[in-house]
N, C-alpha and C positions, 0 to 999 in steps of 0.2 A: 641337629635334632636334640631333642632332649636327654638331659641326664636320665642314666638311670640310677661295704657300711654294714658293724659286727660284735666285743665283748667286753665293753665298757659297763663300769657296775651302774645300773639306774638310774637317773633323778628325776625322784619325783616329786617332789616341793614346788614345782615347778610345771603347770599343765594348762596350758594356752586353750580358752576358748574361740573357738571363730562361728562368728556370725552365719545367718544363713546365705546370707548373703551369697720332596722330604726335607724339608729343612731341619727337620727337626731330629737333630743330631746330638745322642748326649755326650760329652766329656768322657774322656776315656778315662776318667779313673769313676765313673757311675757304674752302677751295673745295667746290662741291656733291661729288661724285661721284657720276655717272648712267652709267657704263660699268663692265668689267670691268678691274680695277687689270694685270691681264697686259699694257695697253697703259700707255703711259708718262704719271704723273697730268701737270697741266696746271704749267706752267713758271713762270705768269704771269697777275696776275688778269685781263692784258688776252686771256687765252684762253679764258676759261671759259664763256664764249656757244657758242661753236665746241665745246669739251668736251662742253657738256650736250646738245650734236645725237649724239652719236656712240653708237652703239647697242649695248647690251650683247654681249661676244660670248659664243654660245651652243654648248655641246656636250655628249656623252655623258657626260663628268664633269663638266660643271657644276653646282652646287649649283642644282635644279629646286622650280619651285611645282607642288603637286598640288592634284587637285579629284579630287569624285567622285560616284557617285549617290547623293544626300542624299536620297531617296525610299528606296533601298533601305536603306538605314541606319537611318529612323525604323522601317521592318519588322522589322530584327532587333533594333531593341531596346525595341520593342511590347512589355510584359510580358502582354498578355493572348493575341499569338501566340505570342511565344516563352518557352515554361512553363524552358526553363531557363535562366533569368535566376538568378542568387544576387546578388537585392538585401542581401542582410545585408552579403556580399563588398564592393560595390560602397558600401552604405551607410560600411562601414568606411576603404575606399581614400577616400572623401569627405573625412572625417573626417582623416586624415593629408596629407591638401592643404589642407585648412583654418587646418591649423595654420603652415602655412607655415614652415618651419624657415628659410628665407631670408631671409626679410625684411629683414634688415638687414644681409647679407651680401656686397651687391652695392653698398661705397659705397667710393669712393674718396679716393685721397690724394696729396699731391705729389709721391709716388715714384711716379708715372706718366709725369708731362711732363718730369721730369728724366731718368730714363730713356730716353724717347724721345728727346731731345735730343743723348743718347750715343751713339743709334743714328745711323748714317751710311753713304754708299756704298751698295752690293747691299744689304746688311742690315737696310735701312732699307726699301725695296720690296720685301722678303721680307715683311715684317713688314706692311707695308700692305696685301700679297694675303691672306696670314693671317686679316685683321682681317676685314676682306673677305669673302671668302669663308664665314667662321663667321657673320660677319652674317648675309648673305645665308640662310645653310642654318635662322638659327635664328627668322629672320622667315619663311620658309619654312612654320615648323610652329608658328608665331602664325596665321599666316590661317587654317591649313586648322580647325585645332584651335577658332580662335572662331564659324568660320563652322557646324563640330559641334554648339559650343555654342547657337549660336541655332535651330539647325534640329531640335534634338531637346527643346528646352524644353517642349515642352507632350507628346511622346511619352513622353521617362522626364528627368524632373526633375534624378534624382540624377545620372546618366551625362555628361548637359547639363553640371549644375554643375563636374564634374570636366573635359568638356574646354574649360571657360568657366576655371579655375585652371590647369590647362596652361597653356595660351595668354597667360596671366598669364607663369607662366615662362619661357616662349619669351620676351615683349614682354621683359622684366626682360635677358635676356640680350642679346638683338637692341642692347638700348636700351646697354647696359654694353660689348658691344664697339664699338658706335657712337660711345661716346664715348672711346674707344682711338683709333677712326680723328682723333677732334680731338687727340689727343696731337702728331700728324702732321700736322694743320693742314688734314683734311680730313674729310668726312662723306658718309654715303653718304646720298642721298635714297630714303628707305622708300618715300615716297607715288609717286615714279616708277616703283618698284622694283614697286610693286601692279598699276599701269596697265600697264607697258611687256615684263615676265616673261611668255613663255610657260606656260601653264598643261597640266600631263601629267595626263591622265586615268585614274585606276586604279580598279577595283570596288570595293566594300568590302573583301572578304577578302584581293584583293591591297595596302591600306591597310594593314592588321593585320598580314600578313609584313611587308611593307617600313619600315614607323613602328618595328613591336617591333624589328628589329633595329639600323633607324638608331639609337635611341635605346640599346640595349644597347653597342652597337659605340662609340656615343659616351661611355658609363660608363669603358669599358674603355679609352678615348683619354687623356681625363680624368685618371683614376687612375695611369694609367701615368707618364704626364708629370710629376704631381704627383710620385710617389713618386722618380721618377729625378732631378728636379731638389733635393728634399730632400735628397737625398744627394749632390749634386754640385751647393752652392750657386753655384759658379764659373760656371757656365753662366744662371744667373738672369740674362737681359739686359733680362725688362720684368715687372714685376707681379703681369699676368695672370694667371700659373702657379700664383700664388699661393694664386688664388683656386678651381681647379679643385677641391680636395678635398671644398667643401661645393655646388659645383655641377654634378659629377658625381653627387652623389648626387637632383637634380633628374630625371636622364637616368634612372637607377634607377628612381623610381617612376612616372614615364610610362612605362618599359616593364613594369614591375608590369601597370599598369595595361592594356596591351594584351596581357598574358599572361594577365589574368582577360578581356578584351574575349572572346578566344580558347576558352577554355574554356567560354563563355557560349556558343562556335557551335560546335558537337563535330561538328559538317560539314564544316566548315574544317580539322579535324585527324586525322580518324579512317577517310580510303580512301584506295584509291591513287593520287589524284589530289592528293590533298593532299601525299602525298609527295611527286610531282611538284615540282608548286609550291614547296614549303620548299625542296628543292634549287636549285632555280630561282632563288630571291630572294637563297640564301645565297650562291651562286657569284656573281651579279651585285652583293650590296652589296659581297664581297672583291677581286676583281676589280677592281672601281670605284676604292675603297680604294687598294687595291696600286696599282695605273697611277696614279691621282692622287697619290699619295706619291713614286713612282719618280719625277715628273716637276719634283720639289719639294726634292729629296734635302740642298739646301743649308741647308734648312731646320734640319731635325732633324740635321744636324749642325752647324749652327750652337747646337745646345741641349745638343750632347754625345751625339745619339741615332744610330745605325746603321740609318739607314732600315729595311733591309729586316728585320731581328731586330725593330725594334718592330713595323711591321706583321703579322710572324706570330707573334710574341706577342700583340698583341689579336685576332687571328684568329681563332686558339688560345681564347682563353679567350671570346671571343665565341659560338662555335662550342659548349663547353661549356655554356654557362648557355644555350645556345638547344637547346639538346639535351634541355632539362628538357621543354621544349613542343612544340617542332617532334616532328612525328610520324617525319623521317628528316634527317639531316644530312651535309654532305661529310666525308670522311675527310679533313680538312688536314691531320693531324699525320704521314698517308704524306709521303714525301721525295716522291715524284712530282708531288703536288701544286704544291708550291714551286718543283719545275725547271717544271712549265707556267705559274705565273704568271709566272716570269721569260722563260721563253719568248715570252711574252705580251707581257712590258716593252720587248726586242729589239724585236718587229715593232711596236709601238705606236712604239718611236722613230723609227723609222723610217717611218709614215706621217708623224709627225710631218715630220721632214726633207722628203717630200716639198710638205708643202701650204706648206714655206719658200722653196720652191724660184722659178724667174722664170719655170716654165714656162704656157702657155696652161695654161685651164681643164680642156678634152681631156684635154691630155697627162699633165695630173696625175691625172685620176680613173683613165685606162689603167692608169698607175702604180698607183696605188690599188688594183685589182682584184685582186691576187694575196697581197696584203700585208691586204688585207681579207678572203678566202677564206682565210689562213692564220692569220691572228685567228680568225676565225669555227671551223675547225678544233678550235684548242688549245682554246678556250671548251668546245666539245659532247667534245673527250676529257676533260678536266676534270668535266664534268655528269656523265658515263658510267662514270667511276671508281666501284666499289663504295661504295654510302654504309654510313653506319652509324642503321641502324634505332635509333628514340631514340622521346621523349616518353611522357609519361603524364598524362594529363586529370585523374587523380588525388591527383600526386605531382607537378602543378608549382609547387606555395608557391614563392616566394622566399624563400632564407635569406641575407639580406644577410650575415650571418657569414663565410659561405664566398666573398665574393667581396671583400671589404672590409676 
């Protein structure tokens, strides 16, 4: 799944327009990491007993593990209830997972640790939440993706096999930014990360919104990054980037693939409920997005990037390729849209501010209460903006051409 970065001084000289267009075990002399890097890692090996008690910290942007009804899941993709399965479709998406165009993509070299080495100061804990955090999100969609794969293997074979090679993918990435985090002389522990991670419970069909777009919206991360730091080799501070052009394109065909899932359930797309819903998932993955970037901002400008243009550039163009399926989508390219996510960023900083605060527990949620009602507000006028009527059950191919 996709990625989902912190106190580096600005640059702005620099402000890209876009168009509208467990193997993974670290070295015992690393320190574990079994928390959320937004607290300060550990100083000193003689702290790291004390470190690995300290409990992850958890929130509405946090990069979440999902479960779901694996009952109802072997039902829809029963081929003897559900007649429209297009096994040929799904035999063929096999078949391009098989081949694995990665495999040999994801290996490194000593411009990593030299690299990292260069990093220093804020820039350096930027880079460790980074790592971080993309771990997290991409071992995230290793569990759910294998545990698919076991639970539909005797239902539909082929479907199995395909989220049995996902999850392949996810591990391959999980495992590759994990060993970014030993760049930094730290690792994140997966197997705590399995035990200790709250688990969000989603239906199936709310699966299928939510996966296809994290992982489109991750294509569009991916790509963008790439293409903006090819051009402004200056900003190259570590590797990684390097490597997004052929691992963006992994994010691609997992959501292919939940775009035929989709199609295979014309329930899921074809009333008004469904429109509902696409609205729904789409305001809450941009949303997400947006407030976790604003909150990051030093980040991508430490890359040469302008926060807020790149997020509604991927918005933008996330928003289009979701329009090929989604049966209704937001209008983000209205300007109004954009002044409510910012509106949004304002009062989210501002809760922020207050949970920093030395006040009692009371005093803070008082606070909270108006600041949360006026989030909640811009959220439902945001949903309630005219969408734009979209999808076609018949006419969702993907044409990597046009996004690529």
């Amino acid at each position: 799944m996709a990625a989902e970065m912190a106190l580096l001084k600005p640059i702005s000289k620099f402000s890209p327009k876009f168009g509208n267009t467990s193997r993974l075990i670290p070295p015992t002399r690393f320190f574990t990491v079994r928390m959320s890097s937004t607290a300060a890692p550990p100083s000193a090996p003689a702290n790291k007993k004390k470190s690995q008690k300290q409990e992850i910290k958890e929130s509405l942007l946090t990069p979440r593990f999902y479960t779901t009804d694996f009952d109802e899941m072997e039902q829809l993709f029963n081929t003897e209830i559900n007649k429209n399965l297009n096994m040929a479709e799904f035999d063929a998406l096999l078949q391009e997972f098989k081949t694995d165009f990665n495999q040999t993509h994801f290996v490194r070299n000593k411009e990593f640790k030299e690299a990292a080495d260069k990093i220093q100061g804020p820039l350096r804990q930027i880079f460790v939440e980074f790592l971080e955090r993309s771990c997290t999100a991409e071992f995230s969609g290793f569990l759910l993706y294998k545990e698919l794969g076991r639970r539909l293997k005797k239902t539909n074979p082929v479907v199995a096999e395909i989220f049995s090679l996902m999850s392949r993918d996810e591990a391959r990435h999980a495992g590759f930014l994990n060993k970014g985090l030993s760049d930094f002389n730290l690792a994140l522990d997966l197997g705590f990360l399995t035990k200790a991670r709250k688990y969000t419970f989603f239906k199936p069909k709310f699966i299928f919104y939510a996966t296809y777009l994290s992982e489109k919206i991750g294509y569009w991360r991916y790509i963008t990054i790439y293409r903006h730091l090819k051009e402004n080799p200056e900003y190259q501070c570590y590797p990684i980037f390097k490597y997004f052009e052929n691992w963006c394109q992994d994010e691609n065909r997992h959501g292919d693939f939940f775009s035929a899932l989709m199609k295979a359930q014309p329930q899921f797309l074809n009333d008004w409920k469904a429109k509902l819903w696409s609205r729904f998932f789409c305001l809450s993955v941009y949303v997400t997005m947006y407030l976790n970037d604003c909150q990051r901002t030093d980040f991508y400008e430490g890359i040469g990037l302008n926060t807020k243009e790149f997020d509604m550039h991927v918005i933008i163009e996330t928003n289009r390729t979701t329009a090929r399926i989604f049966p209704a989508v937001l209008d983000v390219e209205n300007p109004e849209f954009k002044r409510k996510l910012d509106r949004m960023v304002e009062i989210n900083e501002k809760l922020l501010a207050v949970g920093d605060t030395d006040d009692i527990p009371l005093v803070k949620n008082l606070k909270r209460i108006p600041l949360i009602a006026a989030l909640a507000s811009e959220l439902l006028a945001a949903y309630l903006m005219k969408p734009i009527e979209s999808g076609s059950v018949d006419l969702a191919e993907f044409e990597p051409q046009l996004v690529y």
